[in-house]
PAMAR-709572 format. One record per residue (C-alpha): residue in one letter; x, y, z; residue number from 1. Coordinates in steps of 0.25 Angstrom, whole numbers, plus 5000, padded with zeros to 4 digits. Each point is the difference from the previous one (the first is absolute). Layout:
% residues N
 type   px   py   pz seq
    A    X    Y    Z NUM
...
//
This chain:
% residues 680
 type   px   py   pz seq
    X 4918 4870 5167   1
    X 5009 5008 4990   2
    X 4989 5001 4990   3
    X 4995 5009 5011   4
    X 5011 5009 5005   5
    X 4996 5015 4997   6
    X 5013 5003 4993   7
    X 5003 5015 4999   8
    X 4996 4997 4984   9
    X 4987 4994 5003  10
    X 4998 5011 5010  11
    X 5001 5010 4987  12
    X 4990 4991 4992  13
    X 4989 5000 5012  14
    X 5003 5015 5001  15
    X 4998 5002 4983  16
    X 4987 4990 5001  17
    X 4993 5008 5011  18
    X 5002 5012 4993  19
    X 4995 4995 4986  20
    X 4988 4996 5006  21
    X 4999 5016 5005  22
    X 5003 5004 4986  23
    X 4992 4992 4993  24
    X 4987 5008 5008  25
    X 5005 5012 4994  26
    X 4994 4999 4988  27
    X 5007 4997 4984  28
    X 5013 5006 5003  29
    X 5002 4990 5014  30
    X 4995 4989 4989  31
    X 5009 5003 4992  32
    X 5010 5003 5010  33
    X 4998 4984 5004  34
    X 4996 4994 4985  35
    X 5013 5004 4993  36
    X 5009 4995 5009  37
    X 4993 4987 5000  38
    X 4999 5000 4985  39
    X 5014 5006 4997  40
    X 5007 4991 5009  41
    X 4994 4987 5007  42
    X 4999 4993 4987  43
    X 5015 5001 4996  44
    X 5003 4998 5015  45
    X 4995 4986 5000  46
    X 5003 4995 4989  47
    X 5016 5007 5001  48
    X 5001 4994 5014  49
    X 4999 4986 4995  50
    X 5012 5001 4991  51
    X 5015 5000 5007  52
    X 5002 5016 5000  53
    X 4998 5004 5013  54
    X 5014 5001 5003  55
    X 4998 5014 4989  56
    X 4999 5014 5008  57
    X 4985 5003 5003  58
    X 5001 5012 4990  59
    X 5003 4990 4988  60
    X 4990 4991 5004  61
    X 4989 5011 5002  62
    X 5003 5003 4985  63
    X 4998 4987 4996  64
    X 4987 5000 5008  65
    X 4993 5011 4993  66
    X 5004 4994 4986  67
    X 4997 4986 5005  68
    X 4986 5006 5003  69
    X 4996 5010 4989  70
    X 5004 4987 4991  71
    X 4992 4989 5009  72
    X 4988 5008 5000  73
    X 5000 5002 4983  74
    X 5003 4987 4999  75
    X 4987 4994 5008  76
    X 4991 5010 4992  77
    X 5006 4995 4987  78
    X 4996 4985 5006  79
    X 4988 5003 5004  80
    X 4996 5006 4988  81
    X 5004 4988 4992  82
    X 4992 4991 5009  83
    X 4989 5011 4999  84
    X 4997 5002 5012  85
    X 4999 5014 5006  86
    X 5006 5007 5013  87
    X 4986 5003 5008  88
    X 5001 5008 5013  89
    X 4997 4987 5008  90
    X 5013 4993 4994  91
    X 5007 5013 5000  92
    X 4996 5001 5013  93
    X 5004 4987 5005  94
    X 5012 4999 4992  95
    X 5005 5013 5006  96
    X 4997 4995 5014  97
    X 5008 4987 4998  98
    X 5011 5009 4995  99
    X 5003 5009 5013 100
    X 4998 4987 5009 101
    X 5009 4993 4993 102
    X 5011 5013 4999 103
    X 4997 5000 5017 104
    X 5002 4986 5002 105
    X 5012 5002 4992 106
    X 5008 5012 5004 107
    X 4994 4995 5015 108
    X 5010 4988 4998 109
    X 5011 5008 4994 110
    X 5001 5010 5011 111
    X 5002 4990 5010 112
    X 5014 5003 4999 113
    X 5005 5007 5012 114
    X 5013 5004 4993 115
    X 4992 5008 4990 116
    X 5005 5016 5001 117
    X 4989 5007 5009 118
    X 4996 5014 4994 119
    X 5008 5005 5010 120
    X 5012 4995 4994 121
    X 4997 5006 4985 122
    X 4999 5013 5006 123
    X 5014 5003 4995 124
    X 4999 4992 4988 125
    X 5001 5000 4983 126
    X 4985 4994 5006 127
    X 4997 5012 5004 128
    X 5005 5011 4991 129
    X 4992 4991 4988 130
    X 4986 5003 5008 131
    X 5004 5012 5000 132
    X 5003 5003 4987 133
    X 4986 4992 4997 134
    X 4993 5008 5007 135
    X 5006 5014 4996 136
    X 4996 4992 4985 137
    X 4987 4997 5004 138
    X 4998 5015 5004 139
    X 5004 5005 4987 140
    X 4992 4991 4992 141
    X 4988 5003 5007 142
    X 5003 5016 4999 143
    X 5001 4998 4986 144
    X 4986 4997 4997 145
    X 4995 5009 5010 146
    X 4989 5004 4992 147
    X 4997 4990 4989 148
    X 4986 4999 4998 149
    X 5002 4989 4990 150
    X 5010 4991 4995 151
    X 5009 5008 4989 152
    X 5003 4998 4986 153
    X 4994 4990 4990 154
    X 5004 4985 5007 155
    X 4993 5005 5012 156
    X 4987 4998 4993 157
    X 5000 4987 4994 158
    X 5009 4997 5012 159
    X 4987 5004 5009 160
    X 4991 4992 4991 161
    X 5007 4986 5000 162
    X 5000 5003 5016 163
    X 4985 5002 4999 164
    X 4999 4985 4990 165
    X 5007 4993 5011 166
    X 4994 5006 5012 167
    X 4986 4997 4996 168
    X 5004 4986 4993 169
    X 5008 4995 5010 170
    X 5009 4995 4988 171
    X 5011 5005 4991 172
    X 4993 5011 4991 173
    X 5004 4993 4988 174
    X 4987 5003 4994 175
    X 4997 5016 5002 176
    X 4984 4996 4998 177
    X 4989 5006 5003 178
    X 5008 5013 4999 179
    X 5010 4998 4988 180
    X 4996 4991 4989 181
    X 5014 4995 5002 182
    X 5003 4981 5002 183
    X 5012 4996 5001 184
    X 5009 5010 5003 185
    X 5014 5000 4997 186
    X 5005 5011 5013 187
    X 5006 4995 5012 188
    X 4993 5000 5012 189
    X 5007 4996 5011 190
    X 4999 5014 5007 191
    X 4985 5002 4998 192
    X 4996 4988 5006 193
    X 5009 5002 5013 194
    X 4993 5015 5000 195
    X 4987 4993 4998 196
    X 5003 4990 5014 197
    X 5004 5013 5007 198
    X 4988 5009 4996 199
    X 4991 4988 5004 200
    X 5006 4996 5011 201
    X 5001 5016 5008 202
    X 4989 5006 4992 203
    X 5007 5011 4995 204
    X 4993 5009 4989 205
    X 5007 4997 4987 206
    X 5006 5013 4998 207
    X 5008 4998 5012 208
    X 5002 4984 4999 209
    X 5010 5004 4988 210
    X 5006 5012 5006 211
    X 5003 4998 5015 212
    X 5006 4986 4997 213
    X 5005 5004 4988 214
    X 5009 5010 5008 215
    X 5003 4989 5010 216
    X 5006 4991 4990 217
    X 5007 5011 4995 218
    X 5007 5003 5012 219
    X 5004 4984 5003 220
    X 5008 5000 4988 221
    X 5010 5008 5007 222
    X 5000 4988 5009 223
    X 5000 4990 4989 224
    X 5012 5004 4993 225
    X 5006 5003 5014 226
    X 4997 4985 5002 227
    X 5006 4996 4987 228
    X 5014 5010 5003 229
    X 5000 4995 5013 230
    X 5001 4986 4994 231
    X 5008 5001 4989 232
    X 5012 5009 5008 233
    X 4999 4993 5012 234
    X 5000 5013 5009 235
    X 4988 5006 5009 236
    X 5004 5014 4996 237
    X 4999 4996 4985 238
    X 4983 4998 5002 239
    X 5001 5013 5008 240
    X 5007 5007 4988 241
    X 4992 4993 4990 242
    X 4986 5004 5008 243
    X 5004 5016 5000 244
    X 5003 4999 4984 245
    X 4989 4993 4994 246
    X 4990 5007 5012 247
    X 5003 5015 5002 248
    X 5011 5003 4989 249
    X 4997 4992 4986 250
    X 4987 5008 4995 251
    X 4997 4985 4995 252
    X 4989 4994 5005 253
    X 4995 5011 5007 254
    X 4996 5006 4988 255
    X 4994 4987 4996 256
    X 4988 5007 5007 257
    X 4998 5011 4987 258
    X 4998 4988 4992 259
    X 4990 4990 5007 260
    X 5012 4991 4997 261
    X 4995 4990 5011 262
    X 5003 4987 4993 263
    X 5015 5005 4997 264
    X 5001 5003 5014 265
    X 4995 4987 5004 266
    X 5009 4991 4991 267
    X 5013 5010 5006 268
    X 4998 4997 5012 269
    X 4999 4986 4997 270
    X 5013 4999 4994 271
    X 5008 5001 5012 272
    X 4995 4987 5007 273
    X 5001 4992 4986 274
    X 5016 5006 5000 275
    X 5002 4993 5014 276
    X 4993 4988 4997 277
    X 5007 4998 4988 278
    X 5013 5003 5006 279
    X 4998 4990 5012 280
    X 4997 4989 4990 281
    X 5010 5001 4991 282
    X 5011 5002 5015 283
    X 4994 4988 5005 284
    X 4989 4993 4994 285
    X 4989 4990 5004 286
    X 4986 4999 4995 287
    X 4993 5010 5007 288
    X 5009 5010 5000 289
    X 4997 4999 4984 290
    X 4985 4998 5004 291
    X 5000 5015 5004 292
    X 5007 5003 4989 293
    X 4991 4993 4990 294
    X 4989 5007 5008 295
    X 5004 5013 4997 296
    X 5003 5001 4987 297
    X 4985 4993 4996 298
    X 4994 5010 5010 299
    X 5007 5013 4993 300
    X 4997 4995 4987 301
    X 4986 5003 5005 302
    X 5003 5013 5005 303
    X 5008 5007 4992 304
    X 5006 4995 4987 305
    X 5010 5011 4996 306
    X 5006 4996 5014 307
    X 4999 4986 4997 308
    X 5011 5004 4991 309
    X 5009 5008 5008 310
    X 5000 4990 5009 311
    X 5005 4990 4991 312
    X 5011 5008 4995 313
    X 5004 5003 5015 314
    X 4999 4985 5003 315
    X 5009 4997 4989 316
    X 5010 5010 5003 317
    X 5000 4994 5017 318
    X 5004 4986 4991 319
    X 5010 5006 4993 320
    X 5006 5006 5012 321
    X 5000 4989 5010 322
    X 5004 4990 4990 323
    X 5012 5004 4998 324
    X 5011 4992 5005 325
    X 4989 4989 5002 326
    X 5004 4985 4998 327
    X 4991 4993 4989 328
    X 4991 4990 5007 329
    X 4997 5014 5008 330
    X 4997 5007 4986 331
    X 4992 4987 4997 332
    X 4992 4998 5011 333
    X 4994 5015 5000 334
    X 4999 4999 4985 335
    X 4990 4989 5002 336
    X 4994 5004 5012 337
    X 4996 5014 4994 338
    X 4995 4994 4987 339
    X 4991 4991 5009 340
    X 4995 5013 5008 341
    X 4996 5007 4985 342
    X 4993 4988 4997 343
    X 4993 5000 5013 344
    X 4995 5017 4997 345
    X 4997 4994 4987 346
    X 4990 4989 5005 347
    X 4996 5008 5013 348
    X 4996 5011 4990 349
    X 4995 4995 4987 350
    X 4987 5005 5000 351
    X 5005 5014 4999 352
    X 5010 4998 4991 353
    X 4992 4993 4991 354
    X 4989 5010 5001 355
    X 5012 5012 4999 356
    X 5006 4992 4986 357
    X 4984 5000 4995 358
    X 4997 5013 5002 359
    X 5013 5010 5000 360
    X 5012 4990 4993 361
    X 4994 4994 4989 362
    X 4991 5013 4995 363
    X 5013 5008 5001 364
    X 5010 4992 4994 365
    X 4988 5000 4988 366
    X 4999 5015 4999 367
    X 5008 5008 4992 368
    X 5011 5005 5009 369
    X 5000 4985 5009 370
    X 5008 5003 5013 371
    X 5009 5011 4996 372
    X 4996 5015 5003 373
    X 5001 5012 4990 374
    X 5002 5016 5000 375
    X 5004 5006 5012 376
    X 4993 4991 5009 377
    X 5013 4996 5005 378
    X 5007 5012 5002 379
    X 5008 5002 5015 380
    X 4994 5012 5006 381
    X 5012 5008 5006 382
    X 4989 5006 5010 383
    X 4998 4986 5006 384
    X 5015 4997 5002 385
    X 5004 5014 5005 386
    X 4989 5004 5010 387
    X 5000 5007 5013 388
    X 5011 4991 5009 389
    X 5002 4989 4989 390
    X 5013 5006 4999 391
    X 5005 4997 5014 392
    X 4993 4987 4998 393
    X 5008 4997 4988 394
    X 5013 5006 5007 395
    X 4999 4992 5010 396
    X 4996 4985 4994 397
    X 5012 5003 4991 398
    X 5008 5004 5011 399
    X 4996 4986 5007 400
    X 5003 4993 4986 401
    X 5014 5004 5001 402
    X 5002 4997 5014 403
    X 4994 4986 4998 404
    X 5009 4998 4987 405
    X 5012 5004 5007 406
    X 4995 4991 5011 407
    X 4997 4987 4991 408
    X 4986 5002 5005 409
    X 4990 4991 4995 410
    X 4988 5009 5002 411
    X 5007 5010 4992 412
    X 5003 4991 4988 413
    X 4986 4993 5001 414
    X 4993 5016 4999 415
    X 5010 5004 4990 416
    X 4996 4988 4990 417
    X 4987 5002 5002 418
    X 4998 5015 4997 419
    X 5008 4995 4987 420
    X 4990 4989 4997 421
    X 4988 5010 5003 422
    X 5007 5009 4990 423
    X 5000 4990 4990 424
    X 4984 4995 5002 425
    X 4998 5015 4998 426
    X 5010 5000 4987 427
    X 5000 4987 4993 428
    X 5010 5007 4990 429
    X 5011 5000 5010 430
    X 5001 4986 4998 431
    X 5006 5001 4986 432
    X 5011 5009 5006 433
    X 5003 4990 5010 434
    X 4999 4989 4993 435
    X 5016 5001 4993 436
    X 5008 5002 5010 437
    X 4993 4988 5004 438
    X 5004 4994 4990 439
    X 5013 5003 4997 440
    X 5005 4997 5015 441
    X 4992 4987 4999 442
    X 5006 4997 4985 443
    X 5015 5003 5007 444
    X 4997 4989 5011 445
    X 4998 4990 4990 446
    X 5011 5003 4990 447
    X 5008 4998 5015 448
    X 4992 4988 5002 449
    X 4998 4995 4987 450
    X 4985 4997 5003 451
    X 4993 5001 4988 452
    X 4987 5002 5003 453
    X 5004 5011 5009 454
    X 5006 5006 4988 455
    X 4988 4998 4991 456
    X 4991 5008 5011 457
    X 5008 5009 5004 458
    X 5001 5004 4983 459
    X 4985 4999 5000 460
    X 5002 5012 5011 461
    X 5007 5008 4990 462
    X 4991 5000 4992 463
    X 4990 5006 5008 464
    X 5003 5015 4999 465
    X 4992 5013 4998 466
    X 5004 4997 4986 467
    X 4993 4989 4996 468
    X 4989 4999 5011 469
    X 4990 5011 5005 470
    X 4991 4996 5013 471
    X 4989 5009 5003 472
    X 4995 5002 5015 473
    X 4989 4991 5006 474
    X 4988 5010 5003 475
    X 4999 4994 5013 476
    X 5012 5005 5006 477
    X 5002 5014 4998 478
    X 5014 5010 5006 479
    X 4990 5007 5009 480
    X 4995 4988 5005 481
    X 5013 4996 5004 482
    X 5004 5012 5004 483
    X 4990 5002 5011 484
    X 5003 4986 5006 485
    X 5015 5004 5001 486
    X 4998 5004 5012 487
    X 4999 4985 5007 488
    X 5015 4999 4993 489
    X 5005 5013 5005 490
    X 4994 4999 5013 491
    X 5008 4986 5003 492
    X 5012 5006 4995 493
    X 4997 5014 5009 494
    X 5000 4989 5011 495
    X 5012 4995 4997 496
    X 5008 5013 5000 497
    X 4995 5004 5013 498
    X 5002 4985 5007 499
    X 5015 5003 4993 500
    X 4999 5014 5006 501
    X 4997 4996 5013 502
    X 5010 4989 5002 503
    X 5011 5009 4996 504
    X 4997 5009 5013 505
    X 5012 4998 5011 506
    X 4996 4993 5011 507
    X 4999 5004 5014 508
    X 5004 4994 5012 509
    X 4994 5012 5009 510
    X 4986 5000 4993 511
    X 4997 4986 4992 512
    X 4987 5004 4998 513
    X 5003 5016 4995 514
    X 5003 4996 4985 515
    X 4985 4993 4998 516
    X 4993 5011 5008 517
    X 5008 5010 4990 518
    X 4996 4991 4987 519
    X 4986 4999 5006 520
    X 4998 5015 5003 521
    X 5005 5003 4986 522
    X 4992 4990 4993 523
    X 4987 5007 5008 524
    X 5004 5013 4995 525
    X 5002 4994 4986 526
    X 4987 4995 5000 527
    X 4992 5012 5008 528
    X 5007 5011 4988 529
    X 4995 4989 4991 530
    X 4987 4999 5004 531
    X 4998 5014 5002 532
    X 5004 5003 4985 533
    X 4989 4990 4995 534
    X 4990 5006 5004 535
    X 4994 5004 4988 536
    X 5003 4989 4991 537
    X 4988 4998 4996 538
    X 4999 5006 4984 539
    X 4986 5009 5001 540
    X 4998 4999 4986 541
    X 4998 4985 5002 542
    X 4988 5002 5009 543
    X 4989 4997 4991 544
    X 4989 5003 5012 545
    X 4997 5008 5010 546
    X 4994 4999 5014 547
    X 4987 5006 4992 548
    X 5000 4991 4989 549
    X 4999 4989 5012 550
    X 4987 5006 5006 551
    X 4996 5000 4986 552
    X 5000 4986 4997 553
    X 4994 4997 5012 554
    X 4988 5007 4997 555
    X 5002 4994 4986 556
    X 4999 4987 5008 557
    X 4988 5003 5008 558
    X 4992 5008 4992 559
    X 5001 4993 4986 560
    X 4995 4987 4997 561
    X 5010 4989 4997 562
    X 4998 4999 4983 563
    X 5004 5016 5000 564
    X 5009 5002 4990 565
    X 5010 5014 5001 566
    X 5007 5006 4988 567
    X 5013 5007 5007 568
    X 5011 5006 4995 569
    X 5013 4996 4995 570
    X 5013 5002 4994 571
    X 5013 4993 4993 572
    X 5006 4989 5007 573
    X 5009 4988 4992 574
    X 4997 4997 4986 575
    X 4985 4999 4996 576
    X 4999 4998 5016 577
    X 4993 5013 5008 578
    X 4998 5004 5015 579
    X 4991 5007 5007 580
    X 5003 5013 5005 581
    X 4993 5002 5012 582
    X 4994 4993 5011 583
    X 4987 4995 4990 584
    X 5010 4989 4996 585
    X 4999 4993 5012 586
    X 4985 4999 5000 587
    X 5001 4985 4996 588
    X 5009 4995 5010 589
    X 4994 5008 5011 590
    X 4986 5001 4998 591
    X 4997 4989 4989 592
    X 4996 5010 4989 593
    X 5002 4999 4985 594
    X 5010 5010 4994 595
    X 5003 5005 4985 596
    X 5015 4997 5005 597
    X 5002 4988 5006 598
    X 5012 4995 5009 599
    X 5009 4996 4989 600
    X 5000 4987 5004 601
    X 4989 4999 4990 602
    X 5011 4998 4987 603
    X 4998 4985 5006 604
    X 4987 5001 4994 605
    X 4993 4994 4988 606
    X 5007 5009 4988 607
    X 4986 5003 4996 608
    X 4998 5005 5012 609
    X 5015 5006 5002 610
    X 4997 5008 4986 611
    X 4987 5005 5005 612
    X 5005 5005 5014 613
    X 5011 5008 4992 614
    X 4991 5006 4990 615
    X 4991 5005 5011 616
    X 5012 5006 5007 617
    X 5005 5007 4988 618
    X 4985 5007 4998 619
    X 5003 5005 5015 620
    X 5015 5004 5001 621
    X 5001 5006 4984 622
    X 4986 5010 5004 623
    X 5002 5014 4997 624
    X 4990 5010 5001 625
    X 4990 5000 4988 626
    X 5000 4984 5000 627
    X 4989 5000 5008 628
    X 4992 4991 4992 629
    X 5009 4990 5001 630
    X 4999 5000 5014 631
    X 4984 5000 5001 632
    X 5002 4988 4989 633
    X 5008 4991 5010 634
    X 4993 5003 5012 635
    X 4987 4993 4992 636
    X 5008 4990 4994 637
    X 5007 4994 5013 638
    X 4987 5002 5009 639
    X 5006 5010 5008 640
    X 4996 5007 5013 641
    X 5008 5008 5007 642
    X 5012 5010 4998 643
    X 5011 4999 5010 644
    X 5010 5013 4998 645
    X 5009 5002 5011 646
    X 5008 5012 5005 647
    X 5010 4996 4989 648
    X 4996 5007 4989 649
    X 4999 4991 4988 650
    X 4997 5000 4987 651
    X 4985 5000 5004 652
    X 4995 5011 5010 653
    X 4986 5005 5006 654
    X 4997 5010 4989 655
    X 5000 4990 4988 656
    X 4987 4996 5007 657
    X 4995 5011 5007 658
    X 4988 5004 4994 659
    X 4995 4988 4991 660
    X 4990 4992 5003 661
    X 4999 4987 5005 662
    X 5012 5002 5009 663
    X 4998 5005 5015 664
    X 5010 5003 5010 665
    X 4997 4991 5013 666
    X 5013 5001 5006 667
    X 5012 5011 5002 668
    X 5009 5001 5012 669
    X 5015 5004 5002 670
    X 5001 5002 4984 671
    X 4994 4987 4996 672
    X 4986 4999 4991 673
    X 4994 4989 4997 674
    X 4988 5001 4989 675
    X 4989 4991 4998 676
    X 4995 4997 4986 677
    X 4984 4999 4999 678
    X 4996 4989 4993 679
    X 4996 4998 4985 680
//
């Protein structure tokens, strides 16, 4: 009757099931207490725990749970899209309810071992301090948005409305109708319909459904990358290093928050699991183990694509480094084992890609400029880099990168090559200052040799100089998009300095454990000074809406009928493309109500339509007292019926309406107005 035996671990699960049960009556918060750990980890679980890594510590596999899951659950909205069938609440239901029996059966089996460590154990453990540090994360993140009545910044809007698509759908919102005139959208959305799931399945308001587990994923990035520098260094007090840097010290990715940069955030904390998977297959292959790989790389192509691209720079620099010093048939089995693992993302995924070379490949590569950026667009932002602890953060990972070198450190070299190869993503040019030495070192190995070809290329390389070849930047990847991803990098390395650290300390016969309680009380107040100095991350003049402009659009939402149309204010953003400036811009996604400025999702758009959009914008943004006419004009023209002008002021205010006819006040609270337009 083993199957039975009440193993301290399966005493743990009972406990944890009796009270999710209790937390699920709570309300949204218990939901979502319950739905995201079901959605964030059971899918990876299962599927992880068939392939032949168990033997892995439980952090490197818990990393590789939540990227398994985040790519899992894109994946089956992408399929079931293409089939065309939709997510209803039964099957979401009964999906989700299979699911968490499945993850009980499971773990119930698994924690039949009575040799697992008992909590009691961990007390004292790198275990231990890593909840810790998570939790002390976890505070911070939530102290950050303390506050936040909305979403910040310009992606949280469009973000929000995609959310909104799939939620109501029940499918991946790659058509933004009724709301957007906007088919086949070329934006990924592996984040939105994981957010969507979530929303739906704890009831959260949508407001909240992208901030409270946008903060939670925030926070277990500092365990992924703890995960990923555990694994790589091969030391628990590496993770533990890793988890304060990237959580409490880098002002990367907490300041993601100023930005509404949830899919970034998504596809980073993605990153870690694919970087132990890939380095397990390429240690010891077999076919799952490059299954999981081939699942995550097809699900963050879904999620993030910019990442998609980091990722293959870091998965080609972990090659590099392990195959050094490799025999050939190893070199050669690999080789054929990844290229069957790209052609299994490409047939798993071809749906997407096909729509993504449609609509975003083939229109750019036929414009003016193609795929390469232009004016200052690219331009690396000295505040980025340098801001608050970054400096310690770049200190220390360069401190850990010496200390691997001198070490002959995998991890090292494998970080090292890939910051190089993110550098060169970000700069193209560097290439043709690379390229000689190349090919003069290579062109001397054949003159020694007397290979010819190897001769002939290596001339070719010559060739390629600053002189004669000029490579422009790809408008995809920018310095400052790279830069505010170096903390994944610089965080591993950070690990690595203090695993190094650590293990230098003298032992001691009189106290064996006085060394780790030292490193552990350290590392908390690390992390406590840390979280205490990130308080006030969060950039104010990001925060588009306030808690008034909230209450505002719910009386917007209930007091409006649902073909009102808003004129609201706004303001330059990027190119021809503006933003709103108060909370009126979140009309649509919140309440369902036509704006003057749409999300800016709405470029996907017919042109004609695009063109118009941007025409109406411009009357708006470029008012200035005495073009009142223009004003009245538009309002006839477009059919509109209300004025939103929040407490922001804008180019609009009360007074360019106060007093004409046709217009009537029928709301003002907390600063906000919103005007009604009498009829013709």
């Amino acid at each position: 009757m083993h199957h039975l035996a009440l193993t301290p671990g399966r005493r743990a699960l009972l406990a944890v099931v009796l009270c999710a049960g209790a937390v699920a009556l709570v309300g949204p918060l218990g939901r979502l207490a319950i739905g995201m750990p079901l959605l964030l980890l059971a899918p990876g679980y299962l599927v992880e725990r068939a392939a032949p890594t168990s033997r892995m510590p439980a952090l490197s596999r818990l990393t590789i749970w939540m990227s398994l899951s985040l790519s899992l659950v894109a994946l089956l909205y992408l399929w079931l899209s293409v089939i065309g069938l939709a997510l209803a609440d039964p099957l979401l239901w009964g999906v989700s309810g299979l699911l968490a029996l499945a993850a009980l059966v499971a773990a119930w089996h698994d924690l039949g071992d009575a040799n697992l460590p008992t909590p009691a154990s961990c007390l004292l453990s790198p275990v231990s301090c890593l909840l810790a540090i998570f939790a002390i994360t976890l505070w911070a993140r939530f102290v950050q948005v303390d506050g936040l009545a909305l979403p910040a910044w310009v992606d949280s809007v469009h973000h929000a409305l995609m959310v909104r698509v799939a939620a109501e759908s029940g499918a991946a919102p790659i058509s933004l109708r009724p709301y957007l005139p906007v088919d086949n959208l070329p934006y990924h959305w592996g984040y939105h319909v994981f957010a969507a799931t979530l929303m739906r399945l704890s009831g959260l308001e949508l407001p909240e459904a992208l901030i409270i587990p946008g903060q939670i994923l925030n926070a277990l990035v500092g365990v992924a990358v703890a995960g990923m520098a555990g694994h790589l260094w091969r030391r628990p007090a590496a993770a533990v290093g890793a988890a304060v840097a990237v959580g409490l010290i880098s002002i990367m990715p907490a300041y993601y928050v100023s930005w509404g940069r949830y899919t970034q955030l998504c596809g980073l904390l993605m990153l870690p699991g694919l970087s132990i998977a890939w380095g397990e297959a390429l240690r010891a292959g077999g076919r799952r183990r490059w299954a999981i790989v081939t699942l995550l790389i097809a699900g963050l192509s879904l999620v993030h694509f910019r990442v998609l691209l980091f990722a293959m720079a870091l998965l080609a620099a972990q090659a590099v480094v392990w195959a050094a010093g490799q025999p050939l048939p190893a070199l050669r089995s690999r080789l054929l084992a990844a290229l069957a693992a790209g052609a299994g993302v490409a047939a798993i995924t071809a749906p997407w890609a096909w729509l993504l070379i449609r609509r975003a490949l083939l229109p750019a590569l036929a414009s003016d400029g193609g795929l390469a950026g232009g004016g200052s667009y690219n331009a690396l932002s000295g505040g980025l880099l340098w801001s608050r602890q970054n400096e310690l953060l770049i200190g220390v990972g360069l401190l850990g990168a010496w200390l691997g070198l001198r070490r002959r450190a995998g991890a090292a070299a494998a970080m090292l090559i890939w910051v190089a190869l993110l550098a060169i993503e970000s700069n193209p040019w560097l290439i043709v200052y690379l390229t000689p030495g190349a090919g003069l070192l290579l062109l001397l190995w054949a003159l020694r040799r007397r290979s010819l070809p190897a001769a002939l290329v290596g001339a070719g390389l010559l060739l390629i100089n600053p002189r004669t070849v000029a490579l422009p930047y790809f408008w995809l990847i920018t310095n400052d998009v790279v830069v505010i991803s170096l903390f994944v990098p610089l965080g591993v390395l950070a690990g690595g300095a203090a695993a190094t650290l650590y293990a230098a300390l003298p032992p001691t016969r009189r106290w064996p454990r006085a060394a780790g309680a030292l490193a552990a009380a350290a590392a908390l107040a690390v992390a406590g000074w840390g979280a205490y100095d990130q308080r006030g991350v969060l950039n104010q003049g990001t925060v588009l809406a306030t808690p008034a402009d909230r209450e505002a659009i719910a009386w917007a939402a209930a007091n409006t009928p649902p073909d009102a149309r808003f004129m609201v204010n706004s303001g330059a953003w990027l190119d021809a493309t503006r933003r709103g400036i108060d909370g009126g811009w979140w009309l649509l996604p919140l309440a369902g109500r036509w704006t003057t400025t749409p999300p800016v999702l709405y470029i996907y758009g017919d042109p004609a339509y695009v063109r118009h959009t941007r025409e109406v914008e411009a009357v708006v943004a470029n008012y200035r007292p005495g073009q009142e006419q223009a004003i009245i004009d538009l309002i006839a023209a477009e059919g509109i019926t209300h004025i939103y002008l929040g407490p922001k002021v804008g180019a609009l205010t009360p007074e360019v309406f106060a007093g004409r006819p046709g217009f009537h006040t029928v709301y003002q609270q907390g600063g906000v107005t919103i005007i009604a337009v009498a009829g013709p």
